[in-house]
C-alpha positions as CSV (number, residue, x, y, z in Angstrom):
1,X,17.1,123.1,79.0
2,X,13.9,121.6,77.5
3,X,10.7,122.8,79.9
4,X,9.9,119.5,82.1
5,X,7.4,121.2,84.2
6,X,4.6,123.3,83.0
7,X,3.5,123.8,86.3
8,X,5.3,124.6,89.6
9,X,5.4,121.6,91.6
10,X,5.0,124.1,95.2
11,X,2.5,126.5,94.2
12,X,1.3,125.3,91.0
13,X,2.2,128.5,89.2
14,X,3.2,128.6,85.3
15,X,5.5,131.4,86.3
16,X,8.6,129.3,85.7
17,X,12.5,130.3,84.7
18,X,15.2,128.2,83.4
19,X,18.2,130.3,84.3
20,X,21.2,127.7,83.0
21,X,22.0,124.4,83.0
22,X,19.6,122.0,85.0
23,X,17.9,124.7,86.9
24,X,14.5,125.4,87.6
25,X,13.1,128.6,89.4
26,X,9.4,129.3,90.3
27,X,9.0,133.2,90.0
28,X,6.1,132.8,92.5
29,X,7.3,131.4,95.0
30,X,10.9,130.5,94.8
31,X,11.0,127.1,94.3
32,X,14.1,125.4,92.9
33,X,14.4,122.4,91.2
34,X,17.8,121.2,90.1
35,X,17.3,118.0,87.3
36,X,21.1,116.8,87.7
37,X,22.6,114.3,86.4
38,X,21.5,110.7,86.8
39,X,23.9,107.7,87.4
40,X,23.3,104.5,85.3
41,X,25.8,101.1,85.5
42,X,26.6,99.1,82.3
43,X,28.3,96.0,82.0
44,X,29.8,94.2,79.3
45,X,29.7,90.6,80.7
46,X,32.5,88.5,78.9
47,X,32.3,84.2,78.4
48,X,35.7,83.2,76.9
49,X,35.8,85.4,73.4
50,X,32.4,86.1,73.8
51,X,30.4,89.3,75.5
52,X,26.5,89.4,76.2
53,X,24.1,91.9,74.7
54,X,20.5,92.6,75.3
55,X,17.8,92.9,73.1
56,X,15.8,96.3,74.4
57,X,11.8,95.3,75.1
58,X,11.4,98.9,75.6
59,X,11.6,102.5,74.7
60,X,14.2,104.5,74.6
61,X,15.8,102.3,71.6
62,X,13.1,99.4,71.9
63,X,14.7,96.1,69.4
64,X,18.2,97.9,69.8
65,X,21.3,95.9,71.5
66,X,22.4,97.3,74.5
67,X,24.8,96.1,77.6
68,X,23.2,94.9,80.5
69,X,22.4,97.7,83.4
70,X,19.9,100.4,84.2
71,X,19.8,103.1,86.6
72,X,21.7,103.4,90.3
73,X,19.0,103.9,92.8
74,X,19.1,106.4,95.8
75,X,22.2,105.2,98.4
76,X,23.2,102.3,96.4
77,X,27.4,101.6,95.1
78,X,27.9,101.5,91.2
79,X,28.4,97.8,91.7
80,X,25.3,97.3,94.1
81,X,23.5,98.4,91.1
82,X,25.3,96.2,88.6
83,X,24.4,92.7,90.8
84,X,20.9,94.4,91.1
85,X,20.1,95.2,87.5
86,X,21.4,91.2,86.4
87,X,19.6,89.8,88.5
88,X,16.4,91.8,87.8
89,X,16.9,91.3,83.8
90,X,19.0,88.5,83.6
91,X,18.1,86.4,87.1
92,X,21.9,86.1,87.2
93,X,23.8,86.7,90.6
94,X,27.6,88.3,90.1
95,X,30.5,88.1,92.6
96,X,30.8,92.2,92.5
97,X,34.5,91.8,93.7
98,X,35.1,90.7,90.1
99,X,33.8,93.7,88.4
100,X,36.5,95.5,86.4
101,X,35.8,99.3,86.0
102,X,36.4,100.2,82.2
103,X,35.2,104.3,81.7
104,X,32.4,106.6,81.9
105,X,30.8,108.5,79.7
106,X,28.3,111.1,80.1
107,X,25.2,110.1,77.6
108,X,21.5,110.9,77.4
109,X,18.2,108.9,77.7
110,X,14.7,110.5,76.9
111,X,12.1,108.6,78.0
112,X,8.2,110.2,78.3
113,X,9.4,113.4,76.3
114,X,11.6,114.4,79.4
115,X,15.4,114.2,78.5
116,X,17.5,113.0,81.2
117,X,21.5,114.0,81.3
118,X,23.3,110.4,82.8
119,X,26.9,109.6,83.7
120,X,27.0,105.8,82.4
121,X,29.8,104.0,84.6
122,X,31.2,100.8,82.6
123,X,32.0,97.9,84.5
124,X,33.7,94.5,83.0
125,X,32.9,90.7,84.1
126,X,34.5,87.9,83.4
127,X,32.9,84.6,83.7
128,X,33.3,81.7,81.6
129,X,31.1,79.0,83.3
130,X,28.0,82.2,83.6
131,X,24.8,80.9,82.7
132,X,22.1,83.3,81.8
133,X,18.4,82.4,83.6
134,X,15.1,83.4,82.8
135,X,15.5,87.6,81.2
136,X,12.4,90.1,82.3
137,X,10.5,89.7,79.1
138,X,8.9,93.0,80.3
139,X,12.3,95.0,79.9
140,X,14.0,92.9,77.4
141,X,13.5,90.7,73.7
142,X,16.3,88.8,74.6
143,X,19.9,88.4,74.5
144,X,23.0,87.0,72.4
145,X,26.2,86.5,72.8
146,X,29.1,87.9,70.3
147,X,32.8,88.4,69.8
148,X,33.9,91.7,70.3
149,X,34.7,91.8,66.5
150,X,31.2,91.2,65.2
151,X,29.1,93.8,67.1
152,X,27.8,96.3,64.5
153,X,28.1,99.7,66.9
154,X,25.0,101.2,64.5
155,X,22.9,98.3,66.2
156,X,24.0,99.8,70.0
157,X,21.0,101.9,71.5
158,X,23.5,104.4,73.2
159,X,26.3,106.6,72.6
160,X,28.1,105.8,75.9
161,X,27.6,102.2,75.2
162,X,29.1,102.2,71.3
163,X,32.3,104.0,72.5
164,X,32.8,102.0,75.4
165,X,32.8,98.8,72.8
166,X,35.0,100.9,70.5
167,X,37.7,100.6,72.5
168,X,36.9,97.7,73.6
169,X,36.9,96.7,69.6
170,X,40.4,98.5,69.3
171,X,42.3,96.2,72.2
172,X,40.5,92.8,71.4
């Protein structure tokens, strides 16, 4: 595991240990910090033959295409997150009885030099009368709409989200 802390976040001691995995131990005082694994939503929203990508505003992958989603906050569903994350970078409100699950993968995202391990849950939503508001110029260029068959995966930001439109490619 990369070093995220130079400094204990307890005692601030540089007396730290990475024994495996995601676990941090301060040799001071005992501390333990565990950096586990983060859960992010995607969706691949679907208008007849067409889905919807965004255009990233921002690093990781800034100008990349990516599917629609971000990270589940602290006591919220998968799907709670899903209607949450449209609405914030689309302004689009879903029916989240109509989500589909489709996989997970597990994927990583490094933003500010710290690498963060995710579990990227991929939800489907079908909507042919959707219309897309106003997107969060902050977090995004823009978006367009494409047929399964003419994404270019090498244009995807994430791994998770290229083999999720692989097979999604493959049954199309």
């Amino acid at each position: 595991m990369q070093p995220i802390f130079k400094f204990c976040p307890n005692c601030k001691s540089n007396h730290l240990e990475y024994p495996h995995g995601s676990k941090i131990v301060c040799l001071d005082c005992n501390f333990e910090y565990y950096h586990n694994t983060a859960g992010a939503t995607a969706v691949v929203i679907q208008k007849k033959d067409k889905v919807l990508l965004t255009i990233r505003n921002k690093e990781p992958k800034k100008g990349y295409l990516d599917l629609a989603g971000g990270f589940i906050d602290a006591m919220e569903t998968a799907e709670q997150a899903s209607f949450r994350e449209l609405q914030e970078e689309l302004n689009i409100s879903i029916d989240t009885s109509k989500l589909k699950y489709i996989n997970s993968y597990p994927n990583t995202y490094l933003y500010k030099d710290i690498l963060y391990n995710t579990i990227d849950l991929f939800f489907l939503y079908k909507d042919d009368n959707l219309s897309v508001g106003d997107f969060d110029p902050i977090e995004l260029k823009g978006y367009v709409w494409k047929n399964l068959s003419e994404i270019d995966l090498n244009e995807i930001a994430f791994d998770s989200h290229k083999k999720t439109l692989s097979i999604l490619k493959k049954i199309d």
